[in-house]
Every structure is written in C-alpha cells, then in structure tokens.
C-alpha positions in Angstrom: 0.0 0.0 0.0 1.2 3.5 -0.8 1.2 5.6 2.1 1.4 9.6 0.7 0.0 13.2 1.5 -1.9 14.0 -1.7 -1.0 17.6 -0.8 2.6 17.2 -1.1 2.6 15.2 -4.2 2.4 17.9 -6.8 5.2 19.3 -4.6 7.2 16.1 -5.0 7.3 16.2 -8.9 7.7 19.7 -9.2 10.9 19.4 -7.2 11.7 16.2 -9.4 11.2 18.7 -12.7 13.7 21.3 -10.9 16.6 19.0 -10.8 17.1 17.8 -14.0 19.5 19.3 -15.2 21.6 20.1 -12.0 25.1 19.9 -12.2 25.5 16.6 -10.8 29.1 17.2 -9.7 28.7 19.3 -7.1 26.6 17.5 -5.0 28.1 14.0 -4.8 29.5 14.4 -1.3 26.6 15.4 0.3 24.6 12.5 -0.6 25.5 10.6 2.9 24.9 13.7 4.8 21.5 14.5 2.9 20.3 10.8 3.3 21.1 10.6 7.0 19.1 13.7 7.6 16.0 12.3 6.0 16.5 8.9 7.9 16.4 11.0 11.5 13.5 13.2 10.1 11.6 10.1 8.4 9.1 9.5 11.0 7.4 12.6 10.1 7.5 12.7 6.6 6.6 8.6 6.2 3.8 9.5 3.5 7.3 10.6 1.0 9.2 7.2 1.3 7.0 5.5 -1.6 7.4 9.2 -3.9 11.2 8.8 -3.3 11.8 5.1 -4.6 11.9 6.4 -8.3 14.5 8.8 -7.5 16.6 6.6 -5.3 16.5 4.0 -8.5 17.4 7.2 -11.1 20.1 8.1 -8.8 22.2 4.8 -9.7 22.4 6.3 -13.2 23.7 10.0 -11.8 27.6 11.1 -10.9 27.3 10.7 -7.5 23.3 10.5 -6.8 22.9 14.6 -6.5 19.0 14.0 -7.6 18.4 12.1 -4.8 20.6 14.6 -2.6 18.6 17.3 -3.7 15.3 16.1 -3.4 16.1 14.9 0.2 17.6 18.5 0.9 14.0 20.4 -0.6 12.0 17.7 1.6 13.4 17.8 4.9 13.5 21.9 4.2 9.5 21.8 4.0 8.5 22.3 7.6 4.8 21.4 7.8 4.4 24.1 10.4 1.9 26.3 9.0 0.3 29.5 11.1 -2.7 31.3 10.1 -1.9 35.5 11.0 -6.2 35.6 11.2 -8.4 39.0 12.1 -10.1 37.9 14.8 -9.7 35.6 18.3 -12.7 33.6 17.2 -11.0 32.2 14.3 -9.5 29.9 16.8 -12.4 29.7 19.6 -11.6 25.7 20.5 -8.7 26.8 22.1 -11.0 28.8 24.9 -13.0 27.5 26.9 -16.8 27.5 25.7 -15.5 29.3 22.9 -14.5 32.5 25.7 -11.4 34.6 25.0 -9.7 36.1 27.8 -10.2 39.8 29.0 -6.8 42.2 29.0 -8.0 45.6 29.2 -6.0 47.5 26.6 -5.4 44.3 25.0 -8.6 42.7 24.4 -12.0 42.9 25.7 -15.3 41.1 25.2 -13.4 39.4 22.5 -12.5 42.2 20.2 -8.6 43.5 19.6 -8.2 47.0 21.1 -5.3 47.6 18.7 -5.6 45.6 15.1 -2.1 46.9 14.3 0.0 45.9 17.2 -1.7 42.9 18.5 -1.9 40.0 15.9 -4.3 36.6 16.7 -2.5 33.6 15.6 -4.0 30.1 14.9 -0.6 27.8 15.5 -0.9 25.4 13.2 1.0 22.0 12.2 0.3 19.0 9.6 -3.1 21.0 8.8 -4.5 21.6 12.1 -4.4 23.9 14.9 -2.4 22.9 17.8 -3.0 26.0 20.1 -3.8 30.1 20.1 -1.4 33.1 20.5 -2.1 37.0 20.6 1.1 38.3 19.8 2.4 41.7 20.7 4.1 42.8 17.4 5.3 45.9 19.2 7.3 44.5 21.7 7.8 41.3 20.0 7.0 38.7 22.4 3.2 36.8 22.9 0.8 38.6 25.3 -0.6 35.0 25.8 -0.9 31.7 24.3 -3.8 29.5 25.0 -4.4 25.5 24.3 -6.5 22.7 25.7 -4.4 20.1 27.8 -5.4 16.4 26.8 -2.6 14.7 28.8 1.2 15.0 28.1 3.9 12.9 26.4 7.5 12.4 28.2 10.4 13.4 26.5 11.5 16.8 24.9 12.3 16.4 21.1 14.1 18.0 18.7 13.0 20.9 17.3 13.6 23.8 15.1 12.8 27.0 16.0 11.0 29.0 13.3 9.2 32.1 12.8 6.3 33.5 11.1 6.3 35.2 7.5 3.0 36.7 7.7 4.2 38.6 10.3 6.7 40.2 8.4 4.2 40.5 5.2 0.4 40.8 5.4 -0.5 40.1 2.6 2.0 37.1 1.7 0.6 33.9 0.8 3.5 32.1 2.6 1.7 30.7 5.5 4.9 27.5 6.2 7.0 28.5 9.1 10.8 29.0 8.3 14.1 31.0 9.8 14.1 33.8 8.7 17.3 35.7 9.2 16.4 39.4 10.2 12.5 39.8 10.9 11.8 43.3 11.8 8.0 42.6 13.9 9.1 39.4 16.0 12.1 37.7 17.8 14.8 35.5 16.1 17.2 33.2 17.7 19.6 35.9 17.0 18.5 38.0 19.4 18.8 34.8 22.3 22.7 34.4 21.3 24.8 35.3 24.0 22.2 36.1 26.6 21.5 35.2 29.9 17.9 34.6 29.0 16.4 31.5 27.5 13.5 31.1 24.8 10.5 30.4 27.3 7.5 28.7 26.0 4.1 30.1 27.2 2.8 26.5 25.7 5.2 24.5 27.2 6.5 21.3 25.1 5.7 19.5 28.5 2.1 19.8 28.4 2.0 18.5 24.9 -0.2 15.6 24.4 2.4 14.0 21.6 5.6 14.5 19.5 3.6 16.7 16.6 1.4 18.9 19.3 5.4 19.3 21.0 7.0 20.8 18.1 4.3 22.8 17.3 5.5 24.9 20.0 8.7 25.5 18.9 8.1 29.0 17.3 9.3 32.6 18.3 5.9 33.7 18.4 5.3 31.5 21.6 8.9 32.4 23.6 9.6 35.0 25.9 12.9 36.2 27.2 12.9 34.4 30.1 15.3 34.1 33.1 17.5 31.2 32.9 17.1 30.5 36.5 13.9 31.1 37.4 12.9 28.8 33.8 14.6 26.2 35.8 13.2 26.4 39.0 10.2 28.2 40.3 8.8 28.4 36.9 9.7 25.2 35.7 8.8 23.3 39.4 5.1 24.8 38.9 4.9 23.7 35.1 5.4 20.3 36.1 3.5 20.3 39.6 0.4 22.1 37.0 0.6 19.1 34.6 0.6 16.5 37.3 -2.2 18.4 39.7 -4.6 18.2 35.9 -3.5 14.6 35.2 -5.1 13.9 38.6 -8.1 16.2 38.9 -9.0 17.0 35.5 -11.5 14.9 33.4 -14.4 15.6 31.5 -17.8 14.3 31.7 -17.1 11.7 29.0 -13.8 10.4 31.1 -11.0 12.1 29.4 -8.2 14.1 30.4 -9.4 17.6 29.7 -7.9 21.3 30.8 -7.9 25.0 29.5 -4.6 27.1 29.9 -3.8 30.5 29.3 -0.3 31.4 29.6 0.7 35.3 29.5 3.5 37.9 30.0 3.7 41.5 31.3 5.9 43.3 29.3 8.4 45.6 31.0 8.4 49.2 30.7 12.1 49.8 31.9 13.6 47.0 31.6 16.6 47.4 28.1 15.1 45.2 25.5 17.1 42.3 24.6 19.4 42.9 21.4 17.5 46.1 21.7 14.7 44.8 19.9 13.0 42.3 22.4 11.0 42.9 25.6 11.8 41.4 28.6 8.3 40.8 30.4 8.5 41.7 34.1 6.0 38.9 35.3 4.6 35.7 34.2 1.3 34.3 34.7 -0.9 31.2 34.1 -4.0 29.7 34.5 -6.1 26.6 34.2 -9.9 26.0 34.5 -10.9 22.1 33.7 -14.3 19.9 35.2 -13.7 17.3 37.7 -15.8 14.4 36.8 -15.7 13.2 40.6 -16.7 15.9 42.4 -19.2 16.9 39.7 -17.0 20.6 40.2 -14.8 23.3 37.8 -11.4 23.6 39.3 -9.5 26.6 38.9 -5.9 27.3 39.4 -3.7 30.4 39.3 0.4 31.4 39.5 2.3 34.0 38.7 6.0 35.0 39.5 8.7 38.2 38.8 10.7 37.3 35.5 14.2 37.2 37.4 16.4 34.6 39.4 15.0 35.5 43.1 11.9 34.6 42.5 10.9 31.9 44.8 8.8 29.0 44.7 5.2 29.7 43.1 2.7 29.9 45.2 -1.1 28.9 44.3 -3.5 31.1 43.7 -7.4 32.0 42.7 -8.8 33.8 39.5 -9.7 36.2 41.4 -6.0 36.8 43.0 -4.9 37.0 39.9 -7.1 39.8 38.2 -6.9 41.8 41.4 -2.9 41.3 41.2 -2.6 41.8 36.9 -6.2 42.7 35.5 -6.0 39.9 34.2 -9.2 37.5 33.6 -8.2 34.1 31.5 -11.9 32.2 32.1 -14.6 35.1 31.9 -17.2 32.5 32.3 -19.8 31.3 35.2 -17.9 28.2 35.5 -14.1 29.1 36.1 -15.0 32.5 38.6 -17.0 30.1 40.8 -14.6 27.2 40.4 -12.4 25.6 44.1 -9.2 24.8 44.1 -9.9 21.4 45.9 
C-alpha cells in the first residue's frame, strides 16, 4: 500500500522537474549527509518514502546520486508548520474554553482587539491543524498570551527547530509554512537569544503536549519570551510540572477524558533594556487553568504568577480572582471558572 500526502505530491514532482539538469558534480559528497538527515527526520514525513523510490533507483544512473541529494535537501526543508496571521480571536475559539477569550484591558475585551495593528491573533498550526492560540504583541515582539487545551502530556523533549512567522513580516503574503528567517523586523529570532543570559521560554510548554507533533508545534518565536534562565529552571519550571501532574489527577471531563484549559501570558516591561535592543523582557509571568472534575461533579481553577528574574521563589497557588486583582487579568470570563475551588 502507498502511504502519501496528496497535498505534497504535486510538490514532490515539481521538485523532481527542478533537478534535472543540475550539475550533478557538485553535489556527490553530500549524498550521505543529505540521506542521513532524512532517515532522522523520516518519522514525520513517512507519507514521502513511496514518492522517493523512483528517484533513489534514477540516482544509480547519476555522478554521485545529486538527484536524490537534492530532493532529500528540498523535503526535509519543508517544515509542515503552518500558522494562520487571522483577524479575529474567534477564528480559533476551541482553544478557549466555551468558545470565551480572555479579557486584557487594553489588550482585548469582550473578544475584540483593542489595537488591530499591534496585536496580531494567531491560529498555531501544524500538519493542517491547529495545535494551540497566541495573541502576539508585534510591538514588543514577544506573545501577550498563548492559550491551548491540555489532553494529557507525552514524556520526552524532542528536537525541534525554531522557526518564525512570514505573515508577520508581510500581510498580505501567501507564505503561510513556518521558516528562519534571518532578520525579521516585527518578532524575535534566535539571533536576538545568542549570548544572553535569558532562555526562549514557552508560554505553551512542550511539556504539556499531548504528543511529538502537538510538542514541536511549539517551537516557534511567536510563543517564547525572554525568560530568566534560572527562574525557567526552577520556580517556573517546578510549577509547570506540579500544574501538569495536579490536571492529570483532577481533571476529566464528563465523558472520562483528560481535559484542561490554559492560558499562559506575559507582562511586558516598561524599563527593563530590550534584549538585542529589539526584544521585551516581560516583568512577570502568569498562568492559569480552568478544567471539570468528573468526581466531584465541580470546575477547578488554578492560578500562578511569579517576577521574570532569578530570586523569584517558589510559586505559590493562587485563585482567578488573586490574579485579576494582582494583573487585570481575567483568563476564564465564564460562570464556571470564577466560581470554580481549588480542591
């Protein structure tokens, strides 16, 4: 049985139309190198293998296989990371929950952008489907907050490039695939990281992905703050992990499934030097979660929040309503979450 993406196919011979012609000694060396990327990449581009065979066959015929090395290069170069730049918040609603953005005054309220031109809604999507939400803060180059629905977690970190988003950059481009891109001028690059005493910090965490695809999804600049290396690995990082275990225990839905809303945001600085001069360095952190306890028939609702810097000590649990009296911040305006315990 052939096992293919019918969306990538016409992509597959056009690349195979491109080389002909190639010189072929050029490329003869890199054959190994090319092949052995593919193999480590294969597991996510499976639906190729049967497209390649009549390449790898031509190749014999070649000085030194290049067609093969070149179609390996263009495939493992297509990232299938694609986010949608959208109008509006409710473009990507199933990220909320009952379909409720949060309420940031300034930022966003009752579910419309304050400011269309700084703030831009992002559907974050990968292999054709949405993985999670971010607003991001084109101004200050960093997310204001990046939302997604926890469905359990998978255990180790993989390896991921980081990538960033075109649309950004152009409006009105068509290029919707996630790439590097070498000097964007409305979000961060790894650039800006290099040297730095600040790591890239998820608001998603890879952690709280359900699986390998949902994990790498996550790796983009539009969902990484400059955050403090040691309070990543500690206070911050000890609550991520205490969060995912606390809604692995408490947190299933009526129909028995693992089932949790987070919103993870960042309060830019207003003094604080930009890193590279280009990048805000939020001052605080914040994050939520709202999910249904199937055994107590309740809504659960959990806060934390900590100072972006190395002192800050262990995270301490709060309520909603701790944290929009601290921040202005409301990440569940709904019934359910403001009345929700926290046992």
């Amino acid at each position: 049985m052939i096992l293919f993406n019918l969306r990538t196919r016409p992509v597959f011979y056009q690349f195979k139309r491109g080389i002909k012609g190639v010189d072929q000694r050029t490329c003869g060396s890199h054959r190994r190198r090319l092949l052995d990327h593919f193999i480590q990449r294969a597991h996510t581009k499976y639906q190729l293998v049967s497209l390649l065979q009549p390449v790898m066959m031509s190749s014999h015929h070649s000085h030194g296989g290049c067609p093969l090395a070149l179609v390996i290069l263009l495939l493992v170069s297509m990232d299938p990371t694609a986010t949608e730049v959208v109008t509006e918040v409710s473009n990507c609603t199933e990220f909320f929950l009952d379909g409720t953005p949060p309420e940031i005054p300034g930022v966003l309220q009752h579910g419309t952008i304050q400011d269309q031109n700084r703030y831009k809604p992002i559907c974050q999507t990968f292999y054709n489907t949405k993985r999670f939400m971010t607003l991001y803060d084109t101004d200050k180059k960093i997310p204001v907050f990046s939302a997604y629905r926890y469905t359990g977690h998978t255990v180790d970190r993989p390896s991921a490039i980081w990538k960033g988003e075109p649309q950004l950059e152009t409006p009105t481009s068509t290029e919707v695939n996630m790439r590097k891109m070498k000097k964007p001028t409305h979000q961060a690059s790894l650039k800006d990281y290099r040297g730095e005493t600040y790591n890239k910090g998820h608001l998603f965490p890879s952690s709280h992905a359900s699986d390998d695809i949902v994990q790498k999804s996550t790796f983009t600049m539009t969902n990484a703050v400059p955050q403090d290396k040691t309070f990543n690995s500690r206070s911050w990082g000890i609550m991520e992990e205490n969060v995912k275990d606390r809604m692995d225990e408490l947190c299933y839905n009526q129909n028995d499934q693992s089932e949790a809303f987070v919103v993870t945001g960042a309060i830019p600085s207003a003094n604080t030097p930009p890193l590279n001069n280009k990048v805000n360095i939020p001052t605080i952190l914040w994050t939520a979660f709202c999910c249904y306890n199937k055994v107590s028939g309740k809504w659960l609702a959990y806060a934390h929040w900590g100072d972006n810097n190395a002192n800050t000590p262990r995270l301490q649990t709060k309520t909603l309503a701790e944290l929009n009296t601290a921040h202005k911040v409301e990440p569940f305006p709904n019934d359910n979450c403001r009345g929700a315990s926290q046992s």
